[in-house]
C-alpha positions as a Python dict, from the first residue, in 0.01 Angstrom:
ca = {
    (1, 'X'): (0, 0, 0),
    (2, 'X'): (165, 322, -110),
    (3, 'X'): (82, 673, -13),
    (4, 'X'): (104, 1027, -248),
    (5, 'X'): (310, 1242, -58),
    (6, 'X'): (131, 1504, -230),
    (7, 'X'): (-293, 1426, -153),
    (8, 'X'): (-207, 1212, 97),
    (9, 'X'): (-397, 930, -67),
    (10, 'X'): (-327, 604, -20),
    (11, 'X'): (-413, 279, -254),
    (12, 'X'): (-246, -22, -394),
    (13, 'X'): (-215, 137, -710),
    (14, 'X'): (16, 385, -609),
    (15, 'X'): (394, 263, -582),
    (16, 'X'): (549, 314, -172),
    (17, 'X'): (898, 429, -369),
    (18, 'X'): (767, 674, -621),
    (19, 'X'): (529, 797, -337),
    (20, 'X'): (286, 1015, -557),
    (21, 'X'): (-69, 902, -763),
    (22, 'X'): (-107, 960, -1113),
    (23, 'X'): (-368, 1249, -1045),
    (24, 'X'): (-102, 1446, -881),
    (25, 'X'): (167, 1424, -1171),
    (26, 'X'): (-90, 1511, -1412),
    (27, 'X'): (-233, 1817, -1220),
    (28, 'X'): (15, 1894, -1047),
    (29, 'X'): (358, 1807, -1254),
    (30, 'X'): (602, 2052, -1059),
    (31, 'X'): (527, 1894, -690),
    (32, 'X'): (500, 1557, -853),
    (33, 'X'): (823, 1565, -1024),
    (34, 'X'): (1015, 1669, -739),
    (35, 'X'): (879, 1395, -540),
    (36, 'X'): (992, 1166, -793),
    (37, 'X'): (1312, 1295, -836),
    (38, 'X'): (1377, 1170, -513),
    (39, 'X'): (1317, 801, -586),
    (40, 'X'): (1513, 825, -886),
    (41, 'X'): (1818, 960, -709),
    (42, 'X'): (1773, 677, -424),
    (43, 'X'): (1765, 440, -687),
    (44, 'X'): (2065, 550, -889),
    (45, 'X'): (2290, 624, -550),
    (46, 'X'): (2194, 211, -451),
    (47, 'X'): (2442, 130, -775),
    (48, 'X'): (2704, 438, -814),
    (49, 'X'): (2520, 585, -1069),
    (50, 'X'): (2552, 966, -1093),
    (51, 'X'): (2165, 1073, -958),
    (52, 'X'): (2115, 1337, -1254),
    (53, 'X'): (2254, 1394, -1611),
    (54, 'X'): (2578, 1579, -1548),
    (55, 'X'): (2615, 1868, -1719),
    (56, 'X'): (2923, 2087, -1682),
    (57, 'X'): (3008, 2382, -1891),
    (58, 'X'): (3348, 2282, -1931),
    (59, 'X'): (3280, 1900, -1937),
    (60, 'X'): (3326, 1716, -2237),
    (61, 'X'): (3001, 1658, -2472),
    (62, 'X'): (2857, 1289, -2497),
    (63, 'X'): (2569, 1294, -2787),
    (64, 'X'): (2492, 974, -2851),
    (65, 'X'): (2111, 988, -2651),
    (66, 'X'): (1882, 1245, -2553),
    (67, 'X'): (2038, 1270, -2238),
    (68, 'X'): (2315, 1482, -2404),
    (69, 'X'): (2582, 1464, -2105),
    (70, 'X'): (2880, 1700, -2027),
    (71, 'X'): (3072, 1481, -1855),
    (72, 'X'): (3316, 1660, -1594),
    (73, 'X'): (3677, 1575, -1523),
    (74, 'X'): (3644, 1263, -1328),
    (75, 'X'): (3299, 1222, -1353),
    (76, 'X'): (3102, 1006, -1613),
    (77, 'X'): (2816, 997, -1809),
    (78, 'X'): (2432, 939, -1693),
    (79, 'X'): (2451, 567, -1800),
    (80, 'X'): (2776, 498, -1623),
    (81, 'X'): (2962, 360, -1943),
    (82, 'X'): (3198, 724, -2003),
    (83, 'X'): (3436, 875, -1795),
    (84, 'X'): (3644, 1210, -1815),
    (85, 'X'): (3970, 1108, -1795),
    (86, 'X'): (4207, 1391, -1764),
    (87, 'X'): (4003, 1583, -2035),
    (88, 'X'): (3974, 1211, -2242),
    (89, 'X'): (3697, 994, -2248),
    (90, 'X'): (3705, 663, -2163),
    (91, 'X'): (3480, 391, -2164),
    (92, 'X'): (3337, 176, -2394),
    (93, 'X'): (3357, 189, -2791),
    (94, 'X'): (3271, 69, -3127),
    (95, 'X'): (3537, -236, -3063),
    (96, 'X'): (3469, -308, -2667),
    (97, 'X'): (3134, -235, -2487),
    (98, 'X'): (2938, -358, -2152),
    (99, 'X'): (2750, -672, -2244),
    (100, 'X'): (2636, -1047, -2223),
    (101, 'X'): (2456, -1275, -2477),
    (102, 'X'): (2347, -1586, -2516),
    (103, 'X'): (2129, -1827, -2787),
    (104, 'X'): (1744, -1856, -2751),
    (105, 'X'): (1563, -2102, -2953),
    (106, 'X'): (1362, -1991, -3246),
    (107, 'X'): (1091, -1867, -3225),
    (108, 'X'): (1153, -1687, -2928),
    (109, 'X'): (989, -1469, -2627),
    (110, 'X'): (1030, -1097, -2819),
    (111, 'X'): (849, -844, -2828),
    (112, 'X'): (799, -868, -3227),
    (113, 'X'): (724, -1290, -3265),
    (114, 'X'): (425, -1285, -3351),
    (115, 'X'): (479, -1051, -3680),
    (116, 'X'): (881, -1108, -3738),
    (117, 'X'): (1011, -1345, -3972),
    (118, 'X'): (1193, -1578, -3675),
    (119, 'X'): (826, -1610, -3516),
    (120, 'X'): (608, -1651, -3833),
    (121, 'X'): (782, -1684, -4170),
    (122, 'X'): (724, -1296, -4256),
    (123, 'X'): (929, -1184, -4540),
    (124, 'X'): (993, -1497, -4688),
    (125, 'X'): (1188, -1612, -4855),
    (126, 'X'): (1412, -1309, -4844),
    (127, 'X'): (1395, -1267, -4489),
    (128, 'X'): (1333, -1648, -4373),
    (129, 'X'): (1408, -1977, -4416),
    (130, 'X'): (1056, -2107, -4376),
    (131, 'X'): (704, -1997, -4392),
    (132, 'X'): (622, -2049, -4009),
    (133, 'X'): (829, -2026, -3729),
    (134, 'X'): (1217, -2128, -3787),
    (135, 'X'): (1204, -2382, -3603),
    (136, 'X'): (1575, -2517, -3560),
    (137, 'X'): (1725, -2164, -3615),
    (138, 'X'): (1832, -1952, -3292),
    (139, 'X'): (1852, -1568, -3238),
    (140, 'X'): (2184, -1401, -3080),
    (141, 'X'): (2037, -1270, -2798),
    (142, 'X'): (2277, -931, -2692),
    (143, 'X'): (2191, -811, -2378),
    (144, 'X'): (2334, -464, -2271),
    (145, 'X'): (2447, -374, -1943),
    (146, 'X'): (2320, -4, -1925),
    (147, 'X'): (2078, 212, -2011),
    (148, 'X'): (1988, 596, -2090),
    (149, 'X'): (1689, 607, -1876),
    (150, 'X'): (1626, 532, -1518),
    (151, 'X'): (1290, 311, -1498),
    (152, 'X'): (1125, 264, -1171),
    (153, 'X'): (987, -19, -1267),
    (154, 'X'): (1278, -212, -1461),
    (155, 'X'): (1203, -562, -1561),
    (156, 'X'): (1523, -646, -1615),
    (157, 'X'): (1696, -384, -1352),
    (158, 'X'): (1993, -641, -1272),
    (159, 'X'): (2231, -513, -1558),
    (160, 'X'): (2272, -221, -1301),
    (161, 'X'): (2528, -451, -1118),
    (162, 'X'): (2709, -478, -1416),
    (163, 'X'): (2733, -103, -1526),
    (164, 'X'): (3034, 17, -1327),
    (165, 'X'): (3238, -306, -1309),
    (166, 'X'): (3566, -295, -1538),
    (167, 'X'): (3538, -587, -1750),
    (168, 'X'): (3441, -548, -2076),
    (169, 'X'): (3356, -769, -2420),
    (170, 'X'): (3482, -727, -2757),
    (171, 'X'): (3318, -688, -3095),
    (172, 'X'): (3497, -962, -3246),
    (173, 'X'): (3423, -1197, -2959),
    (174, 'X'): (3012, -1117, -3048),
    (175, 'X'): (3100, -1167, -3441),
    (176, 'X'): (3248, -1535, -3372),
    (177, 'X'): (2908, -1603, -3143),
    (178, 'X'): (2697, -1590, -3492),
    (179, 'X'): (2723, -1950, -3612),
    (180, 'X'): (2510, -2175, -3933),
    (181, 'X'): (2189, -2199, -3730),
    (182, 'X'): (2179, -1766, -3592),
    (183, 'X'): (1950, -1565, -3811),
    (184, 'X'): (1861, -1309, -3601),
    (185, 'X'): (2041, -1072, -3382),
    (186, 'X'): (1882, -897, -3139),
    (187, 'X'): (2005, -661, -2907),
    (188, 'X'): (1820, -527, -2607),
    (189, 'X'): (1901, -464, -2239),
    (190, 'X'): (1933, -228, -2044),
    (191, 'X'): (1920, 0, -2361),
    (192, 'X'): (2115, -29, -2671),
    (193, 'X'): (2121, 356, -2707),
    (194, 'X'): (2461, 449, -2521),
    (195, 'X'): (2612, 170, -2700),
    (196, 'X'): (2499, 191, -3047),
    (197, 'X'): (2827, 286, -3219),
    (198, 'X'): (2924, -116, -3131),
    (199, 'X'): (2591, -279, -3222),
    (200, 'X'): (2653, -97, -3553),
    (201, 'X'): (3021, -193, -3579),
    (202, 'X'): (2919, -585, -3503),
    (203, 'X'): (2637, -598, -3739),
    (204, 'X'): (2850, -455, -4045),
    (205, 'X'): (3116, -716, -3910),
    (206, 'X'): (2834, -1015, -3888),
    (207, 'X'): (2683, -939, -4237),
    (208, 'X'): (3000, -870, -4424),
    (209, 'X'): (3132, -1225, -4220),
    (210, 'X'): (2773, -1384, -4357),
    (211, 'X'): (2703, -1221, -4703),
    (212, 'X'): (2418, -1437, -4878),
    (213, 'X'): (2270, -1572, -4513),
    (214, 'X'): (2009, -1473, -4320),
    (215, 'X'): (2089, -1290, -4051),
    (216, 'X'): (1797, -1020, -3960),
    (217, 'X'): (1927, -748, -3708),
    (218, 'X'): (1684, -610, -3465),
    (219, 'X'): (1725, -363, -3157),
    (220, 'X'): (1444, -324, -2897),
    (221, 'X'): (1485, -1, -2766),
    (222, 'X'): (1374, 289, -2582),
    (223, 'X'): (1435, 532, -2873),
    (224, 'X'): (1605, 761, -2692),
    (225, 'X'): (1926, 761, -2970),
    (226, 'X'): (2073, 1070, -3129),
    (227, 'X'): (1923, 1081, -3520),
    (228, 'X'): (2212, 980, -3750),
    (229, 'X'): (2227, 670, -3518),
    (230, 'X'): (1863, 588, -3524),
    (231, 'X'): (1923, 637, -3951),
    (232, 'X'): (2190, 361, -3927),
    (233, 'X'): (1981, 136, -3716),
    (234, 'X'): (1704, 183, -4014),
    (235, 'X'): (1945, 150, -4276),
    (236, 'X'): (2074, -195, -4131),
    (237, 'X'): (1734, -343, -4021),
    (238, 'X'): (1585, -259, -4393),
    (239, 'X'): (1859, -399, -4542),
    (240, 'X'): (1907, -716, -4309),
    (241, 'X'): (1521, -824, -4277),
    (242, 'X'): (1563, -692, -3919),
    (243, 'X'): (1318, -488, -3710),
    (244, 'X'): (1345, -193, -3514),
    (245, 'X'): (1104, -248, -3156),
    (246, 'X'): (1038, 112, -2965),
    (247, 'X'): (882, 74, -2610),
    (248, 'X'): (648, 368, -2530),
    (249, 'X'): (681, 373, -2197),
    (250, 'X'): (440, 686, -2130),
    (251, 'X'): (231, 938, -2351),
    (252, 'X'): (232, 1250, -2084),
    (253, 'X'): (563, 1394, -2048),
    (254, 'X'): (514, 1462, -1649),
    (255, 'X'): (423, 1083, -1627),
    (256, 'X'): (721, 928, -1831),
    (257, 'X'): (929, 1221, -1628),
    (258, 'X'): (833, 1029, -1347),
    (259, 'X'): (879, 687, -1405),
    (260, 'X'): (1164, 692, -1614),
    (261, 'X'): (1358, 1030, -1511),
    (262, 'X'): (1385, 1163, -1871),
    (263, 'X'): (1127, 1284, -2120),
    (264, 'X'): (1001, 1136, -2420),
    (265, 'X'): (980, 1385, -2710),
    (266, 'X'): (1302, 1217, -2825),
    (267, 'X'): (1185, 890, -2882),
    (268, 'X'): (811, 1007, -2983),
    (269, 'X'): (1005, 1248, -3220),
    (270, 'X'): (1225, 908, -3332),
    (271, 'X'): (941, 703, -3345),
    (272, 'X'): (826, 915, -3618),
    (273, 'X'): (1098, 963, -3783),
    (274, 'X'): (1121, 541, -3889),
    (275, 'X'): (768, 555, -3946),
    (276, 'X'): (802, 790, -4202),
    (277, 'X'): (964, 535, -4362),
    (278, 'X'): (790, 177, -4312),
    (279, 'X'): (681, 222, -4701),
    (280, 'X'): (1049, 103, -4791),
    (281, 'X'): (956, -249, -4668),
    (282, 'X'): (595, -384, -4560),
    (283, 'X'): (705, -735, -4436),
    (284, 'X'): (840, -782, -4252),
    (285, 'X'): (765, -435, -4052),
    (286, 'X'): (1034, -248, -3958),
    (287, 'X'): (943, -62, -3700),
    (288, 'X'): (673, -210, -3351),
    (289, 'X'): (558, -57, -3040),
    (290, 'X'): (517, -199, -2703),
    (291, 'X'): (361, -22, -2408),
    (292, 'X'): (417, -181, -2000),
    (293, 'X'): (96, -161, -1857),
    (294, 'X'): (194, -24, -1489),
    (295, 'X'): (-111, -65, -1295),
    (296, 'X'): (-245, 252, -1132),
    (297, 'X'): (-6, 454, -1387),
    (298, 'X'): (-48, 316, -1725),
    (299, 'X'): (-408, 407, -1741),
    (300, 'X'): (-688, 352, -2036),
    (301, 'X'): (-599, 785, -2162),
    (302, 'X'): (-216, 697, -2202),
    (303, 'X'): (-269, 366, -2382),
    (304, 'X'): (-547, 567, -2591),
    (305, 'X'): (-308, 876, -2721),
    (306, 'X'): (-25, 649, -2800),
    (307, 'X'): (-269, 432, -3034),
    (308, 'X'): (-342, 795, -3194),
    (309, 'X'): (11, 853, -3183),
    (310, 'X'): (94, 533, -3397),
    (311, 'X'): (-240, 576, -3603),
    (312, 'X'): (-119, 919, -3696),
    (313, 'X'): (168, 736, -3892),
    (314, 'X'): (41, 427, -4008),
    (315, 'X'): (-231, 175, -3859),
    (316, 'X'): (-86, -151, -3920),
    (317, 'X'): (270, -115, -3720),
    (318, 'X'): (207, -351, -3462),
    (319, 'X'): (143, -303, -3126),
    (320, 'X'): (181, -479, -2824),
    (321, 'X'): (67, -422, -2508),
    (322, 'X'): (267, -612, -2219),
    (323, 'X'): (153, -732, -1860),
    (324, 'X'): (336, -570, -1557),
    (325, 'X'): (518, -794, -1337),
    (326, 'X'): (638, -593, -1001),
    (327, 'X'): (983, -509, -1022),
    (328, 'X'): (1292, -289, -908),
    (329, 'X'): (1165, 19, -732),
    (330, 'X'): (781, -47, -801),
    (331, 'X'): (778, -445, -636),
    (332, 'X'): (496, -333, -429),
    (333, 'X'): (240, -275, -740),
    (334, 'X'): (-8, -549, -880),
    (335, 'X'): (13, -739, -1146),
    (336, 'X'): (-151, -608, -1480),
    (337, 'X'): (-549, -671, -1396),
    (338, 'X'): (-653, -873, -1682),
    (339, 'X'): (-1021, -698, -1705),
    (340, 'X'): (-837, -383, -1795),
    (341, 'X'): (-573, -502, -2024),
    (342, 'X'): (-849, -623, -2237),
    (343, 'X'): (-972, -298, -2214),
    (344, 'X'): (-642, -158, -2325),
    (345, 'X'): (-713, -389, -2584),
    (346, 'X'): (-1018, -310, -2700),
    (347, 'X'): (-925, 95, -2697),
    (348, 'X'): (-631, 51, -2880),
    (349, 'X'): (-827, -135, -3195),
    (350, 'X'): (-1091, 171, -3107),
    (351, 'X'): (-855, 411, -3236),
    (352, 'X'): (-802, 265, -3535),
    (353, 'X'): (-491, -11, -3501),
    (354, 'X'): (-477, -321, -3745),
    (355, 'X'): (-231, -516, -3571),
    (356, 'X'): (-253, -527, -3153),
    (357, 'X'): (-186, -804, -2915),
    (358, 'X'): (-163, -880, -2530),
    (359, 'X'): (205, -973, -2436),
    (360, 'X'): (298, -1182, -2146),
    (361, 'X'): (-70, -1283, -2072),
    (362, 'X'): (29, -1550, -1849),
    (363, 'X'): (110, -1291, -1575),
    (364, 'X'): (-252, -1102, -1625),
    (365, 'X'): (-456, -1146, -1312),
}
């Protein structure tokens, strides 16, 4: 049972950690946010993570997400991967980042199986080997240890332990882990955003190393990437068969603010941008959308303006709406209720979509 520091109310719906109701961020954004700020900077202080993006006058510039750092001397970067150095920085690269993978049998649990060509043949035969699922085949599962948000609610929140420790993997070590039976990359995380430069670098390494196989590159992503990255993303998932999955974590601003400590107009505004060009290849799609329902946050209004977000641009990109499983900083919520995610559902197709889906249905209550 969590309180709102701000009305005082109290329900299961609203998370002990975050400490204020979805009312009071929409009506009353300024308290809310500081509130919130709070739980983001406890949560970032637990793992040595700097509590806000640093941003020194005299620091040197990171670009690569929306986030935009300037890093001071000794510091580093919001997502922990870039230090200052002396007036250098240091960190990962195109040739050595923070990272883990492993092989998952296709088709797989991601985001995109039940349109991509891994879960359901799309695209074939350019794309896959069969007509159904490719059965037999296996995806390169890359799993990135960092991230250019802050989620209260991380599902996968453990790559945090991983962030700040020195080791780190090389590009050519991920090049040798695509074998016969891989046709699919995809990488994920964490966030591939503040390591994009050596997703792209191993995917021109894998297809140039595999020229005349299939091997589809996908990123599932918060979207949060600097432009002429997110155009190199688009270039190599067009090209490959590959899809690019955005998760749309919020519609308000205030609201993502708070559950994520960063706005979204950069990845609305990126979301966009690849939508503008889904024309260049139908099947498989190229770019999907996934919303977290967050009980007592993720409410029927948000899921409704982001399916007339994605309408806006085309009403077939698929869209998937996942069940909440307590996590991180938010443990103390519910599970999605399953009466409203069919609601979700239902609202979603109301606005106009061709393509929706419940995700992770086995954890609706």
């Amino acid at each position: 049972m969590g309180e709102c520091k701000i009305c005082n109310a109290s329900s299961r719906y609203i998370s002990q950690e975050l400490a204020v109701c979805l009312a009071c961020i929409r009506d009353k954004p300024a308290d809310a946010l500081k509130v919130a700020a709070q739980a983001h900077m406890k949560s970032r202080m637990a793992f040595g993570l700097p509590v806000c993006r640093p941003d020194d006058p005299d620091g040197i510039p990171c670009n690569l997400c929306v986030n935009e750092c300037r890093i001071p001397d000794g510091g580093i970067g919001y997502c922990g991967l870039r230090r200052n150095a002396g007036g250098k920085l240091t960190g990962v690269t195109k040739e050595d980042g923070k990272l883990s993978w492993y092989h998952d049998p296709l088709p797989t649990n991601c985001v995109a199986d039940w349109v991509c060509p891994g879960g359901v043949g799309s695209g074939y035969p350019e794309y896959a080997h069969v007509k159904g699922p490719e059965y037999g085949y296996r995806n390169l599962a890359v799993f990135f240890h960092a991230c250019s948000f802050n989620c209260l609610f991380c599902q996968n929140w453990h790559y945090r332990k991983e962030t700040l420790r020195p080791y780190i993997s090389s590009s050519e070590s991920l090049v040798s882990a695509v074998d016969s039976r891989t046709s699919c990359i995809c990488y994920f995380g964490g966030d591939p955003a503040p390591q994009l430069p050596f997703s792209l670098n191993v995917s021109k390494c894998v297809r140039e190393k595999n020229k005349g196989n299939i091997v589809r590159i996908c990123w599932e992503t918060n979207g949060s990437m600097q432009e002429g990255l997110l155009d190199a993303m688009v270039e190599t998932a067009l090209d490959s068969g590959g899809c690019i999955k955005f998760d749309l974590k919020a519609w308000n601003e205030d609201l993502h603010i708070a559950l994520t400590g960063v706005t979204n107009k950069r990845t609305l505004k990126n979301f966009k941008r690849v939508g503008g060009k889904i024309h260049l290849r139908p099947s498989p799609p190229l770019l999907i959308a996934s919303t977290l329902l967050v009980p007592g946050y993720i409410d029927e209004e948000e899921v409704r303006q982001i399916a007339r977000f994605i309408y806006s641009l085309c009403p077939d990109i698929p869209y998937s709406l996942l069940a909440f499983y307590p996590h991180f900083y938010m443990s103390d919520l519910l599970l999605t209720p399953k009466s409203f995610a069919y609601k979700c559902l239902e609202i979603a197709r109301k606005e106009g979509l061709n393509n929706v889906r419940l995700g992770n249905i086995h954890l609706l209550k």
